[in-house]
KETOR-791178 format. One record per residue: x, y, z of N, C-alpha, C, O in turn; residue number from 1; residue in one letter. Coordinates in steps of 0.1 Angstrom, whole numbers, plus 2048, in hexadecimal, padded with zeros to 3 digits. Last residue first. Example, Ala and Ser with C-alpha at 12.3 -4.5 7.8 and 13.67 -1.06 7.14 Angstrom:
880;7EA;847;889;7F5;847;881;800;84F;886;80B;850;2;S
884;7C7;84E;87B;7D3;84E;884;7DF;84E;88E;7DF;855;1;A
***
This chain:
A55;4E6;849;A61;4E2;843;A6C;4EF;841;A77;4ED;83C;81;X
A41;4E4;858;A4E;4E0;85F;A58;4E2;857;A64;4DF;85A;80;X
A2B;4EC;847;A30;4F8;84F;A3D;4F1;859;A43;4F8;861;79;X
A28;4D9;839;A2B;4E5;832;A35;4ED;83E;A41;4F1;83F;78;X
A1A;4C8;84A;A25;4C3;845;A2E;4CC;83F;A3A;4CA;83F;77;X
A01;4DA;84F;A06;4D5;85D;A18;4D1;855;A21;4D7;85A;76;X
9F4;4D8;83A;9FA;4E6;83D;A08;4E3;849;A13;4E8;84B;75;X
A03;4B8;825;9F6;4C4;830;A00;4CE;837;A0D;4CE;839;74;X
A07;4B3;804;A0D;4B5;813;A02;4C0;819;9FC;4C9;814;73;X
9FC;4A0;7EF;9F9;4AE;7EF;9FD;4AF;801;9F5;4AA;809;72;X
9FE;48A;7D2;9FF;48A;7E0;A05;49B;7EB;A11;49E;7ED;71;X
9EC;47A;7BC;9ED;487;7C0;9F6;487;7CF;9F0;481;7D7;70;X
9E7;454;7B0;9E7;464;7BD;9F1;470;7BA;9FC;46E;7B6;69;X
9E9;44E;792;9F0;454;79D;9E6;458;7A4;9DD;45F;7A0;68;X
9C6;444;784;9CF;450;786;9D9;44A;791;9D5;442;799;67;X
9B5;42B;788;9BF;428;786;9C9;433;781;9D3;42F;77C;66;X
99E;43B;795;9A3;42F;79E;9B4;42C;796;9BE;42C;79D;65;X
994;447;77C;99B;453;786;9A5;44A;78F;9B1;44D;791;64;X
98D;434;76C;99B;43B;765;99F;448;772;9A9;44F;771;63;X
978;429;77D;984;41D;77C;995;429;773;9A1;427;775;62;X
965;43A;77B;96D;43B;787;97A;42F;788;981;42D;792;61;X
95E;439;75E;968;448;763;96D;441;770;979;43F;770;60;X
956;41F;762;962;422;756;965;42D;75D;96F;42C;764;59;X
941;41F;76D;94B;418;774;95A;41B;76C;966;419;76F;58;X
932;432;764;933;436;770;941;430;774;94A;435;77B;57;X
92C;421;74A;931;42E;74C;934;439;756;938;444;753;56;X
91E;40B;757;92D;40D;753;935;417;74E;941;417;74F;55;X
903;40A;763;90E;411;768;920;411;761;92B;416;765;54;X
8F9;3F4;755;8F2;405;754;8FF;40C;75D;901;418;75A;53;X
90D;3E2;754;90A;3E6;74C;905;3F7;750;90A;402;74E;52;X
917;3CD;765;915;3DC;76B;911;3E4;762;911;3EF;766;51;X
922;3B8;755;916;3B4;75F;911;3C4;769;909;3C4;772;50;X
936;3C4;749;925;3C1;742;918;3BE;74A;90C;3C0;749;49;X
94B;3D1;75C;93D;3D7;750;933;3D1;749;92A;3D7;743;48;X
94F;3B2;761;948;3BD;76C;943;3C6;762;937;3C4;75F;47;X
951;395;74E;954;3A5;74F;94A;3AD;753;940;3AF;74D;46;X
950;377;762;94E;380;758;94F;390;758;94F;396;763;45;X
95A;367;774;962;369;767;959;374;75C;95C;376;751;44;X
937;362;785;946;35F;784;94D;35E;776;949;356;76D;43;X
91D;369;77E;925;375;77F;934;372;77D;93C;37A;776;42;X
911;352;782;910;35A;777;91A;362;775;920;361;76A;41;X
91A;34D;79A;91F;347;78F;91B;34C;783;922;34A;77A;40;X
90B;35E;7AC;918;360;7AC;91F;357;7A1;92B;359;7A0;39;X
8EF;36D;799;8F8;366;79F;903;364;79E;909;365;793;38;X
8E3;391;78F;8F0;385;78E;8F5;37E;799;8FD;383;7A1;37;X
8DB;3A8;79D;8D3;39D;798;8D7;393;790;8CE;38C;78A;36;X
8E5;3B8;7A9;8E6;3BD;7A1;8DE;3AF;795;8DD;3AE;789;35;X
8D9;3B9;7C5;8DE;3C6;7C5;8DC;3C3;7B2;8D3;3CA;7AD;34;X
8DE;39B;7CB;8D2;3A6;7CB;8D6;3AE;7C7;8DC;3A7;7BF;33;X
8F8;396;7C6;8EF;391;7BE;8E0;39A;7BE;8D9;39D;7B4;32;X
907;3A5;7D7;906;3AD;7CB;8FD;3A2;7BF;8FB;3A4;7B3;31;X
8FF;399;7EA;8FA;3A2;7EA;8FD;3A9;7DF;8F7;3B4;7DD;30;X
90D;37F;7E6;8FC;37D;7E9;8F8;38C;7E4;8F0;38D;7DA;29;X
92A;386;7D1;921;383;7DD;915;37E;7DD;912;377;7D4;28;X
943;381;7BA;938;384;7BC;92E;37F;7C8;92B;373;7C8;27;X
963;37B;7AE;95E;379;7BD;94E;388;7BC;94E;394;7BE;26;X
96F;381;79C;976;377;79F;96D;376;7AA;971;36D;7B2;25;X
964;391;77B;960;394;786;969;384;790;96A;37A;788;24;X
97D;3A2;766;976;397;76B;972;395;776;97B;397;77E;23;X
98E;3B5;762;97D;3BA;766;97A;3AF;766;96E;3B0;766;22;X
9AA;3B5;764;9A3;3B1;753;996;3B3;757;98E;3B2;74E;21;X
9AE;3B3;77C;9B1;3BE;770;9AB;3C2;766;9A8;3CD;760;20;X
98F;3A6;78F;9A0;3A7;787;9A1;3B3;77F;999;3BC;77D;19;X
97B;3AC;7A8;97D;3AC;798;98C;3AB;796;993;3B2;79E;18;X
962;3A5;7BD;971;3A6;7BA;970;3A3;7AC;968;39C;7A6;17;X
948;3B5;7CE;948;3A9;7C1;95E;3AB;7C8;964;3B0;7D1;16;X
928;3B5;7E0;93B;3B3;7E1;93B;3AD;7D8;934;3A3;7D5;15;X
910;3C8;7F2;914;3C2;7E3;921;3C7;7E6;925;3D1;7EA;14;X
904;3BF;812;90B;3CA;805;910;3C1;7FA;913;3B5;7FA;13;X
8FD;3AC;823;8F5;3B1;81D;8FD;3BA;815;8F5;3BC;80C;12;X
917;391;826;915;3A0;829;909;3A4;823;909;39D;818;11;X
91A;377;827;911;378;830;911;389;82F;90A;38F;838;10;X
931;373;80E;91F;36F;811;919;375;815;910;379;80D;9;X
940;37C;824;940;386;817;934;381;815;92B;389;818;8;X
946;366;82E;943;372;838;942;37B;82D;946;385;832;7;X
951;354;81B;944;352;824;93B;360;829;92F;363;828;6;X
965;360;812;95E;35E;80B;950;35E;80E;947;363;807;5;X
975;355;82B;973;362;829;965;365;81D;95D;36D;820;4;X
974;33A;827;96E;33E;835;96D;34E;832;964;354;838;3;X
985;33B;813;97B;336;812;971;33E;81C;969;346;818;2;X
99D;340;81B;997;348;811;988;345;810;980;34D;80C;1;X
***
């Protein structure tokens, strides 16, 4: 886990992990730049605060992420049946 951790470091993109409860469990280098929280700042605390200007972005796309799928057969699956 660790050694994975590492290679998440070394990404220039911002990587967080969050739990259920929106606790942040794993903050990067790059989401330190990106959002200007060290990774111990950031550790255990709630992703909407530390995303603030965006929490209204992260709220709709957290209530679409946690819809059912839809699951819509292609023409290709329609037409064997």
């Amino acid at each position: 886990m660790r050694e994975q951790a590492e290679l998440l470091d070394r990404a220039s993109d911002g990587i967080y992990v969050r739990g259920l409860d929106h606790r942040v469990r794993y903050w990067n280098r790059g989401a330190e730049r990106i959002y200007g929280w060290a990774p111990a700042q950031a550790a255990g605390r709630d992703v909407r605060e530390l995303l603030r200007e965006e929490a209204a972005d992260f709220s709709s796309a957290m209530g679409h992420a946690n819809r059912p799928l839809r699951v819509v057969p292609s023409a290709e699956a329609m037409a064997s049946r």
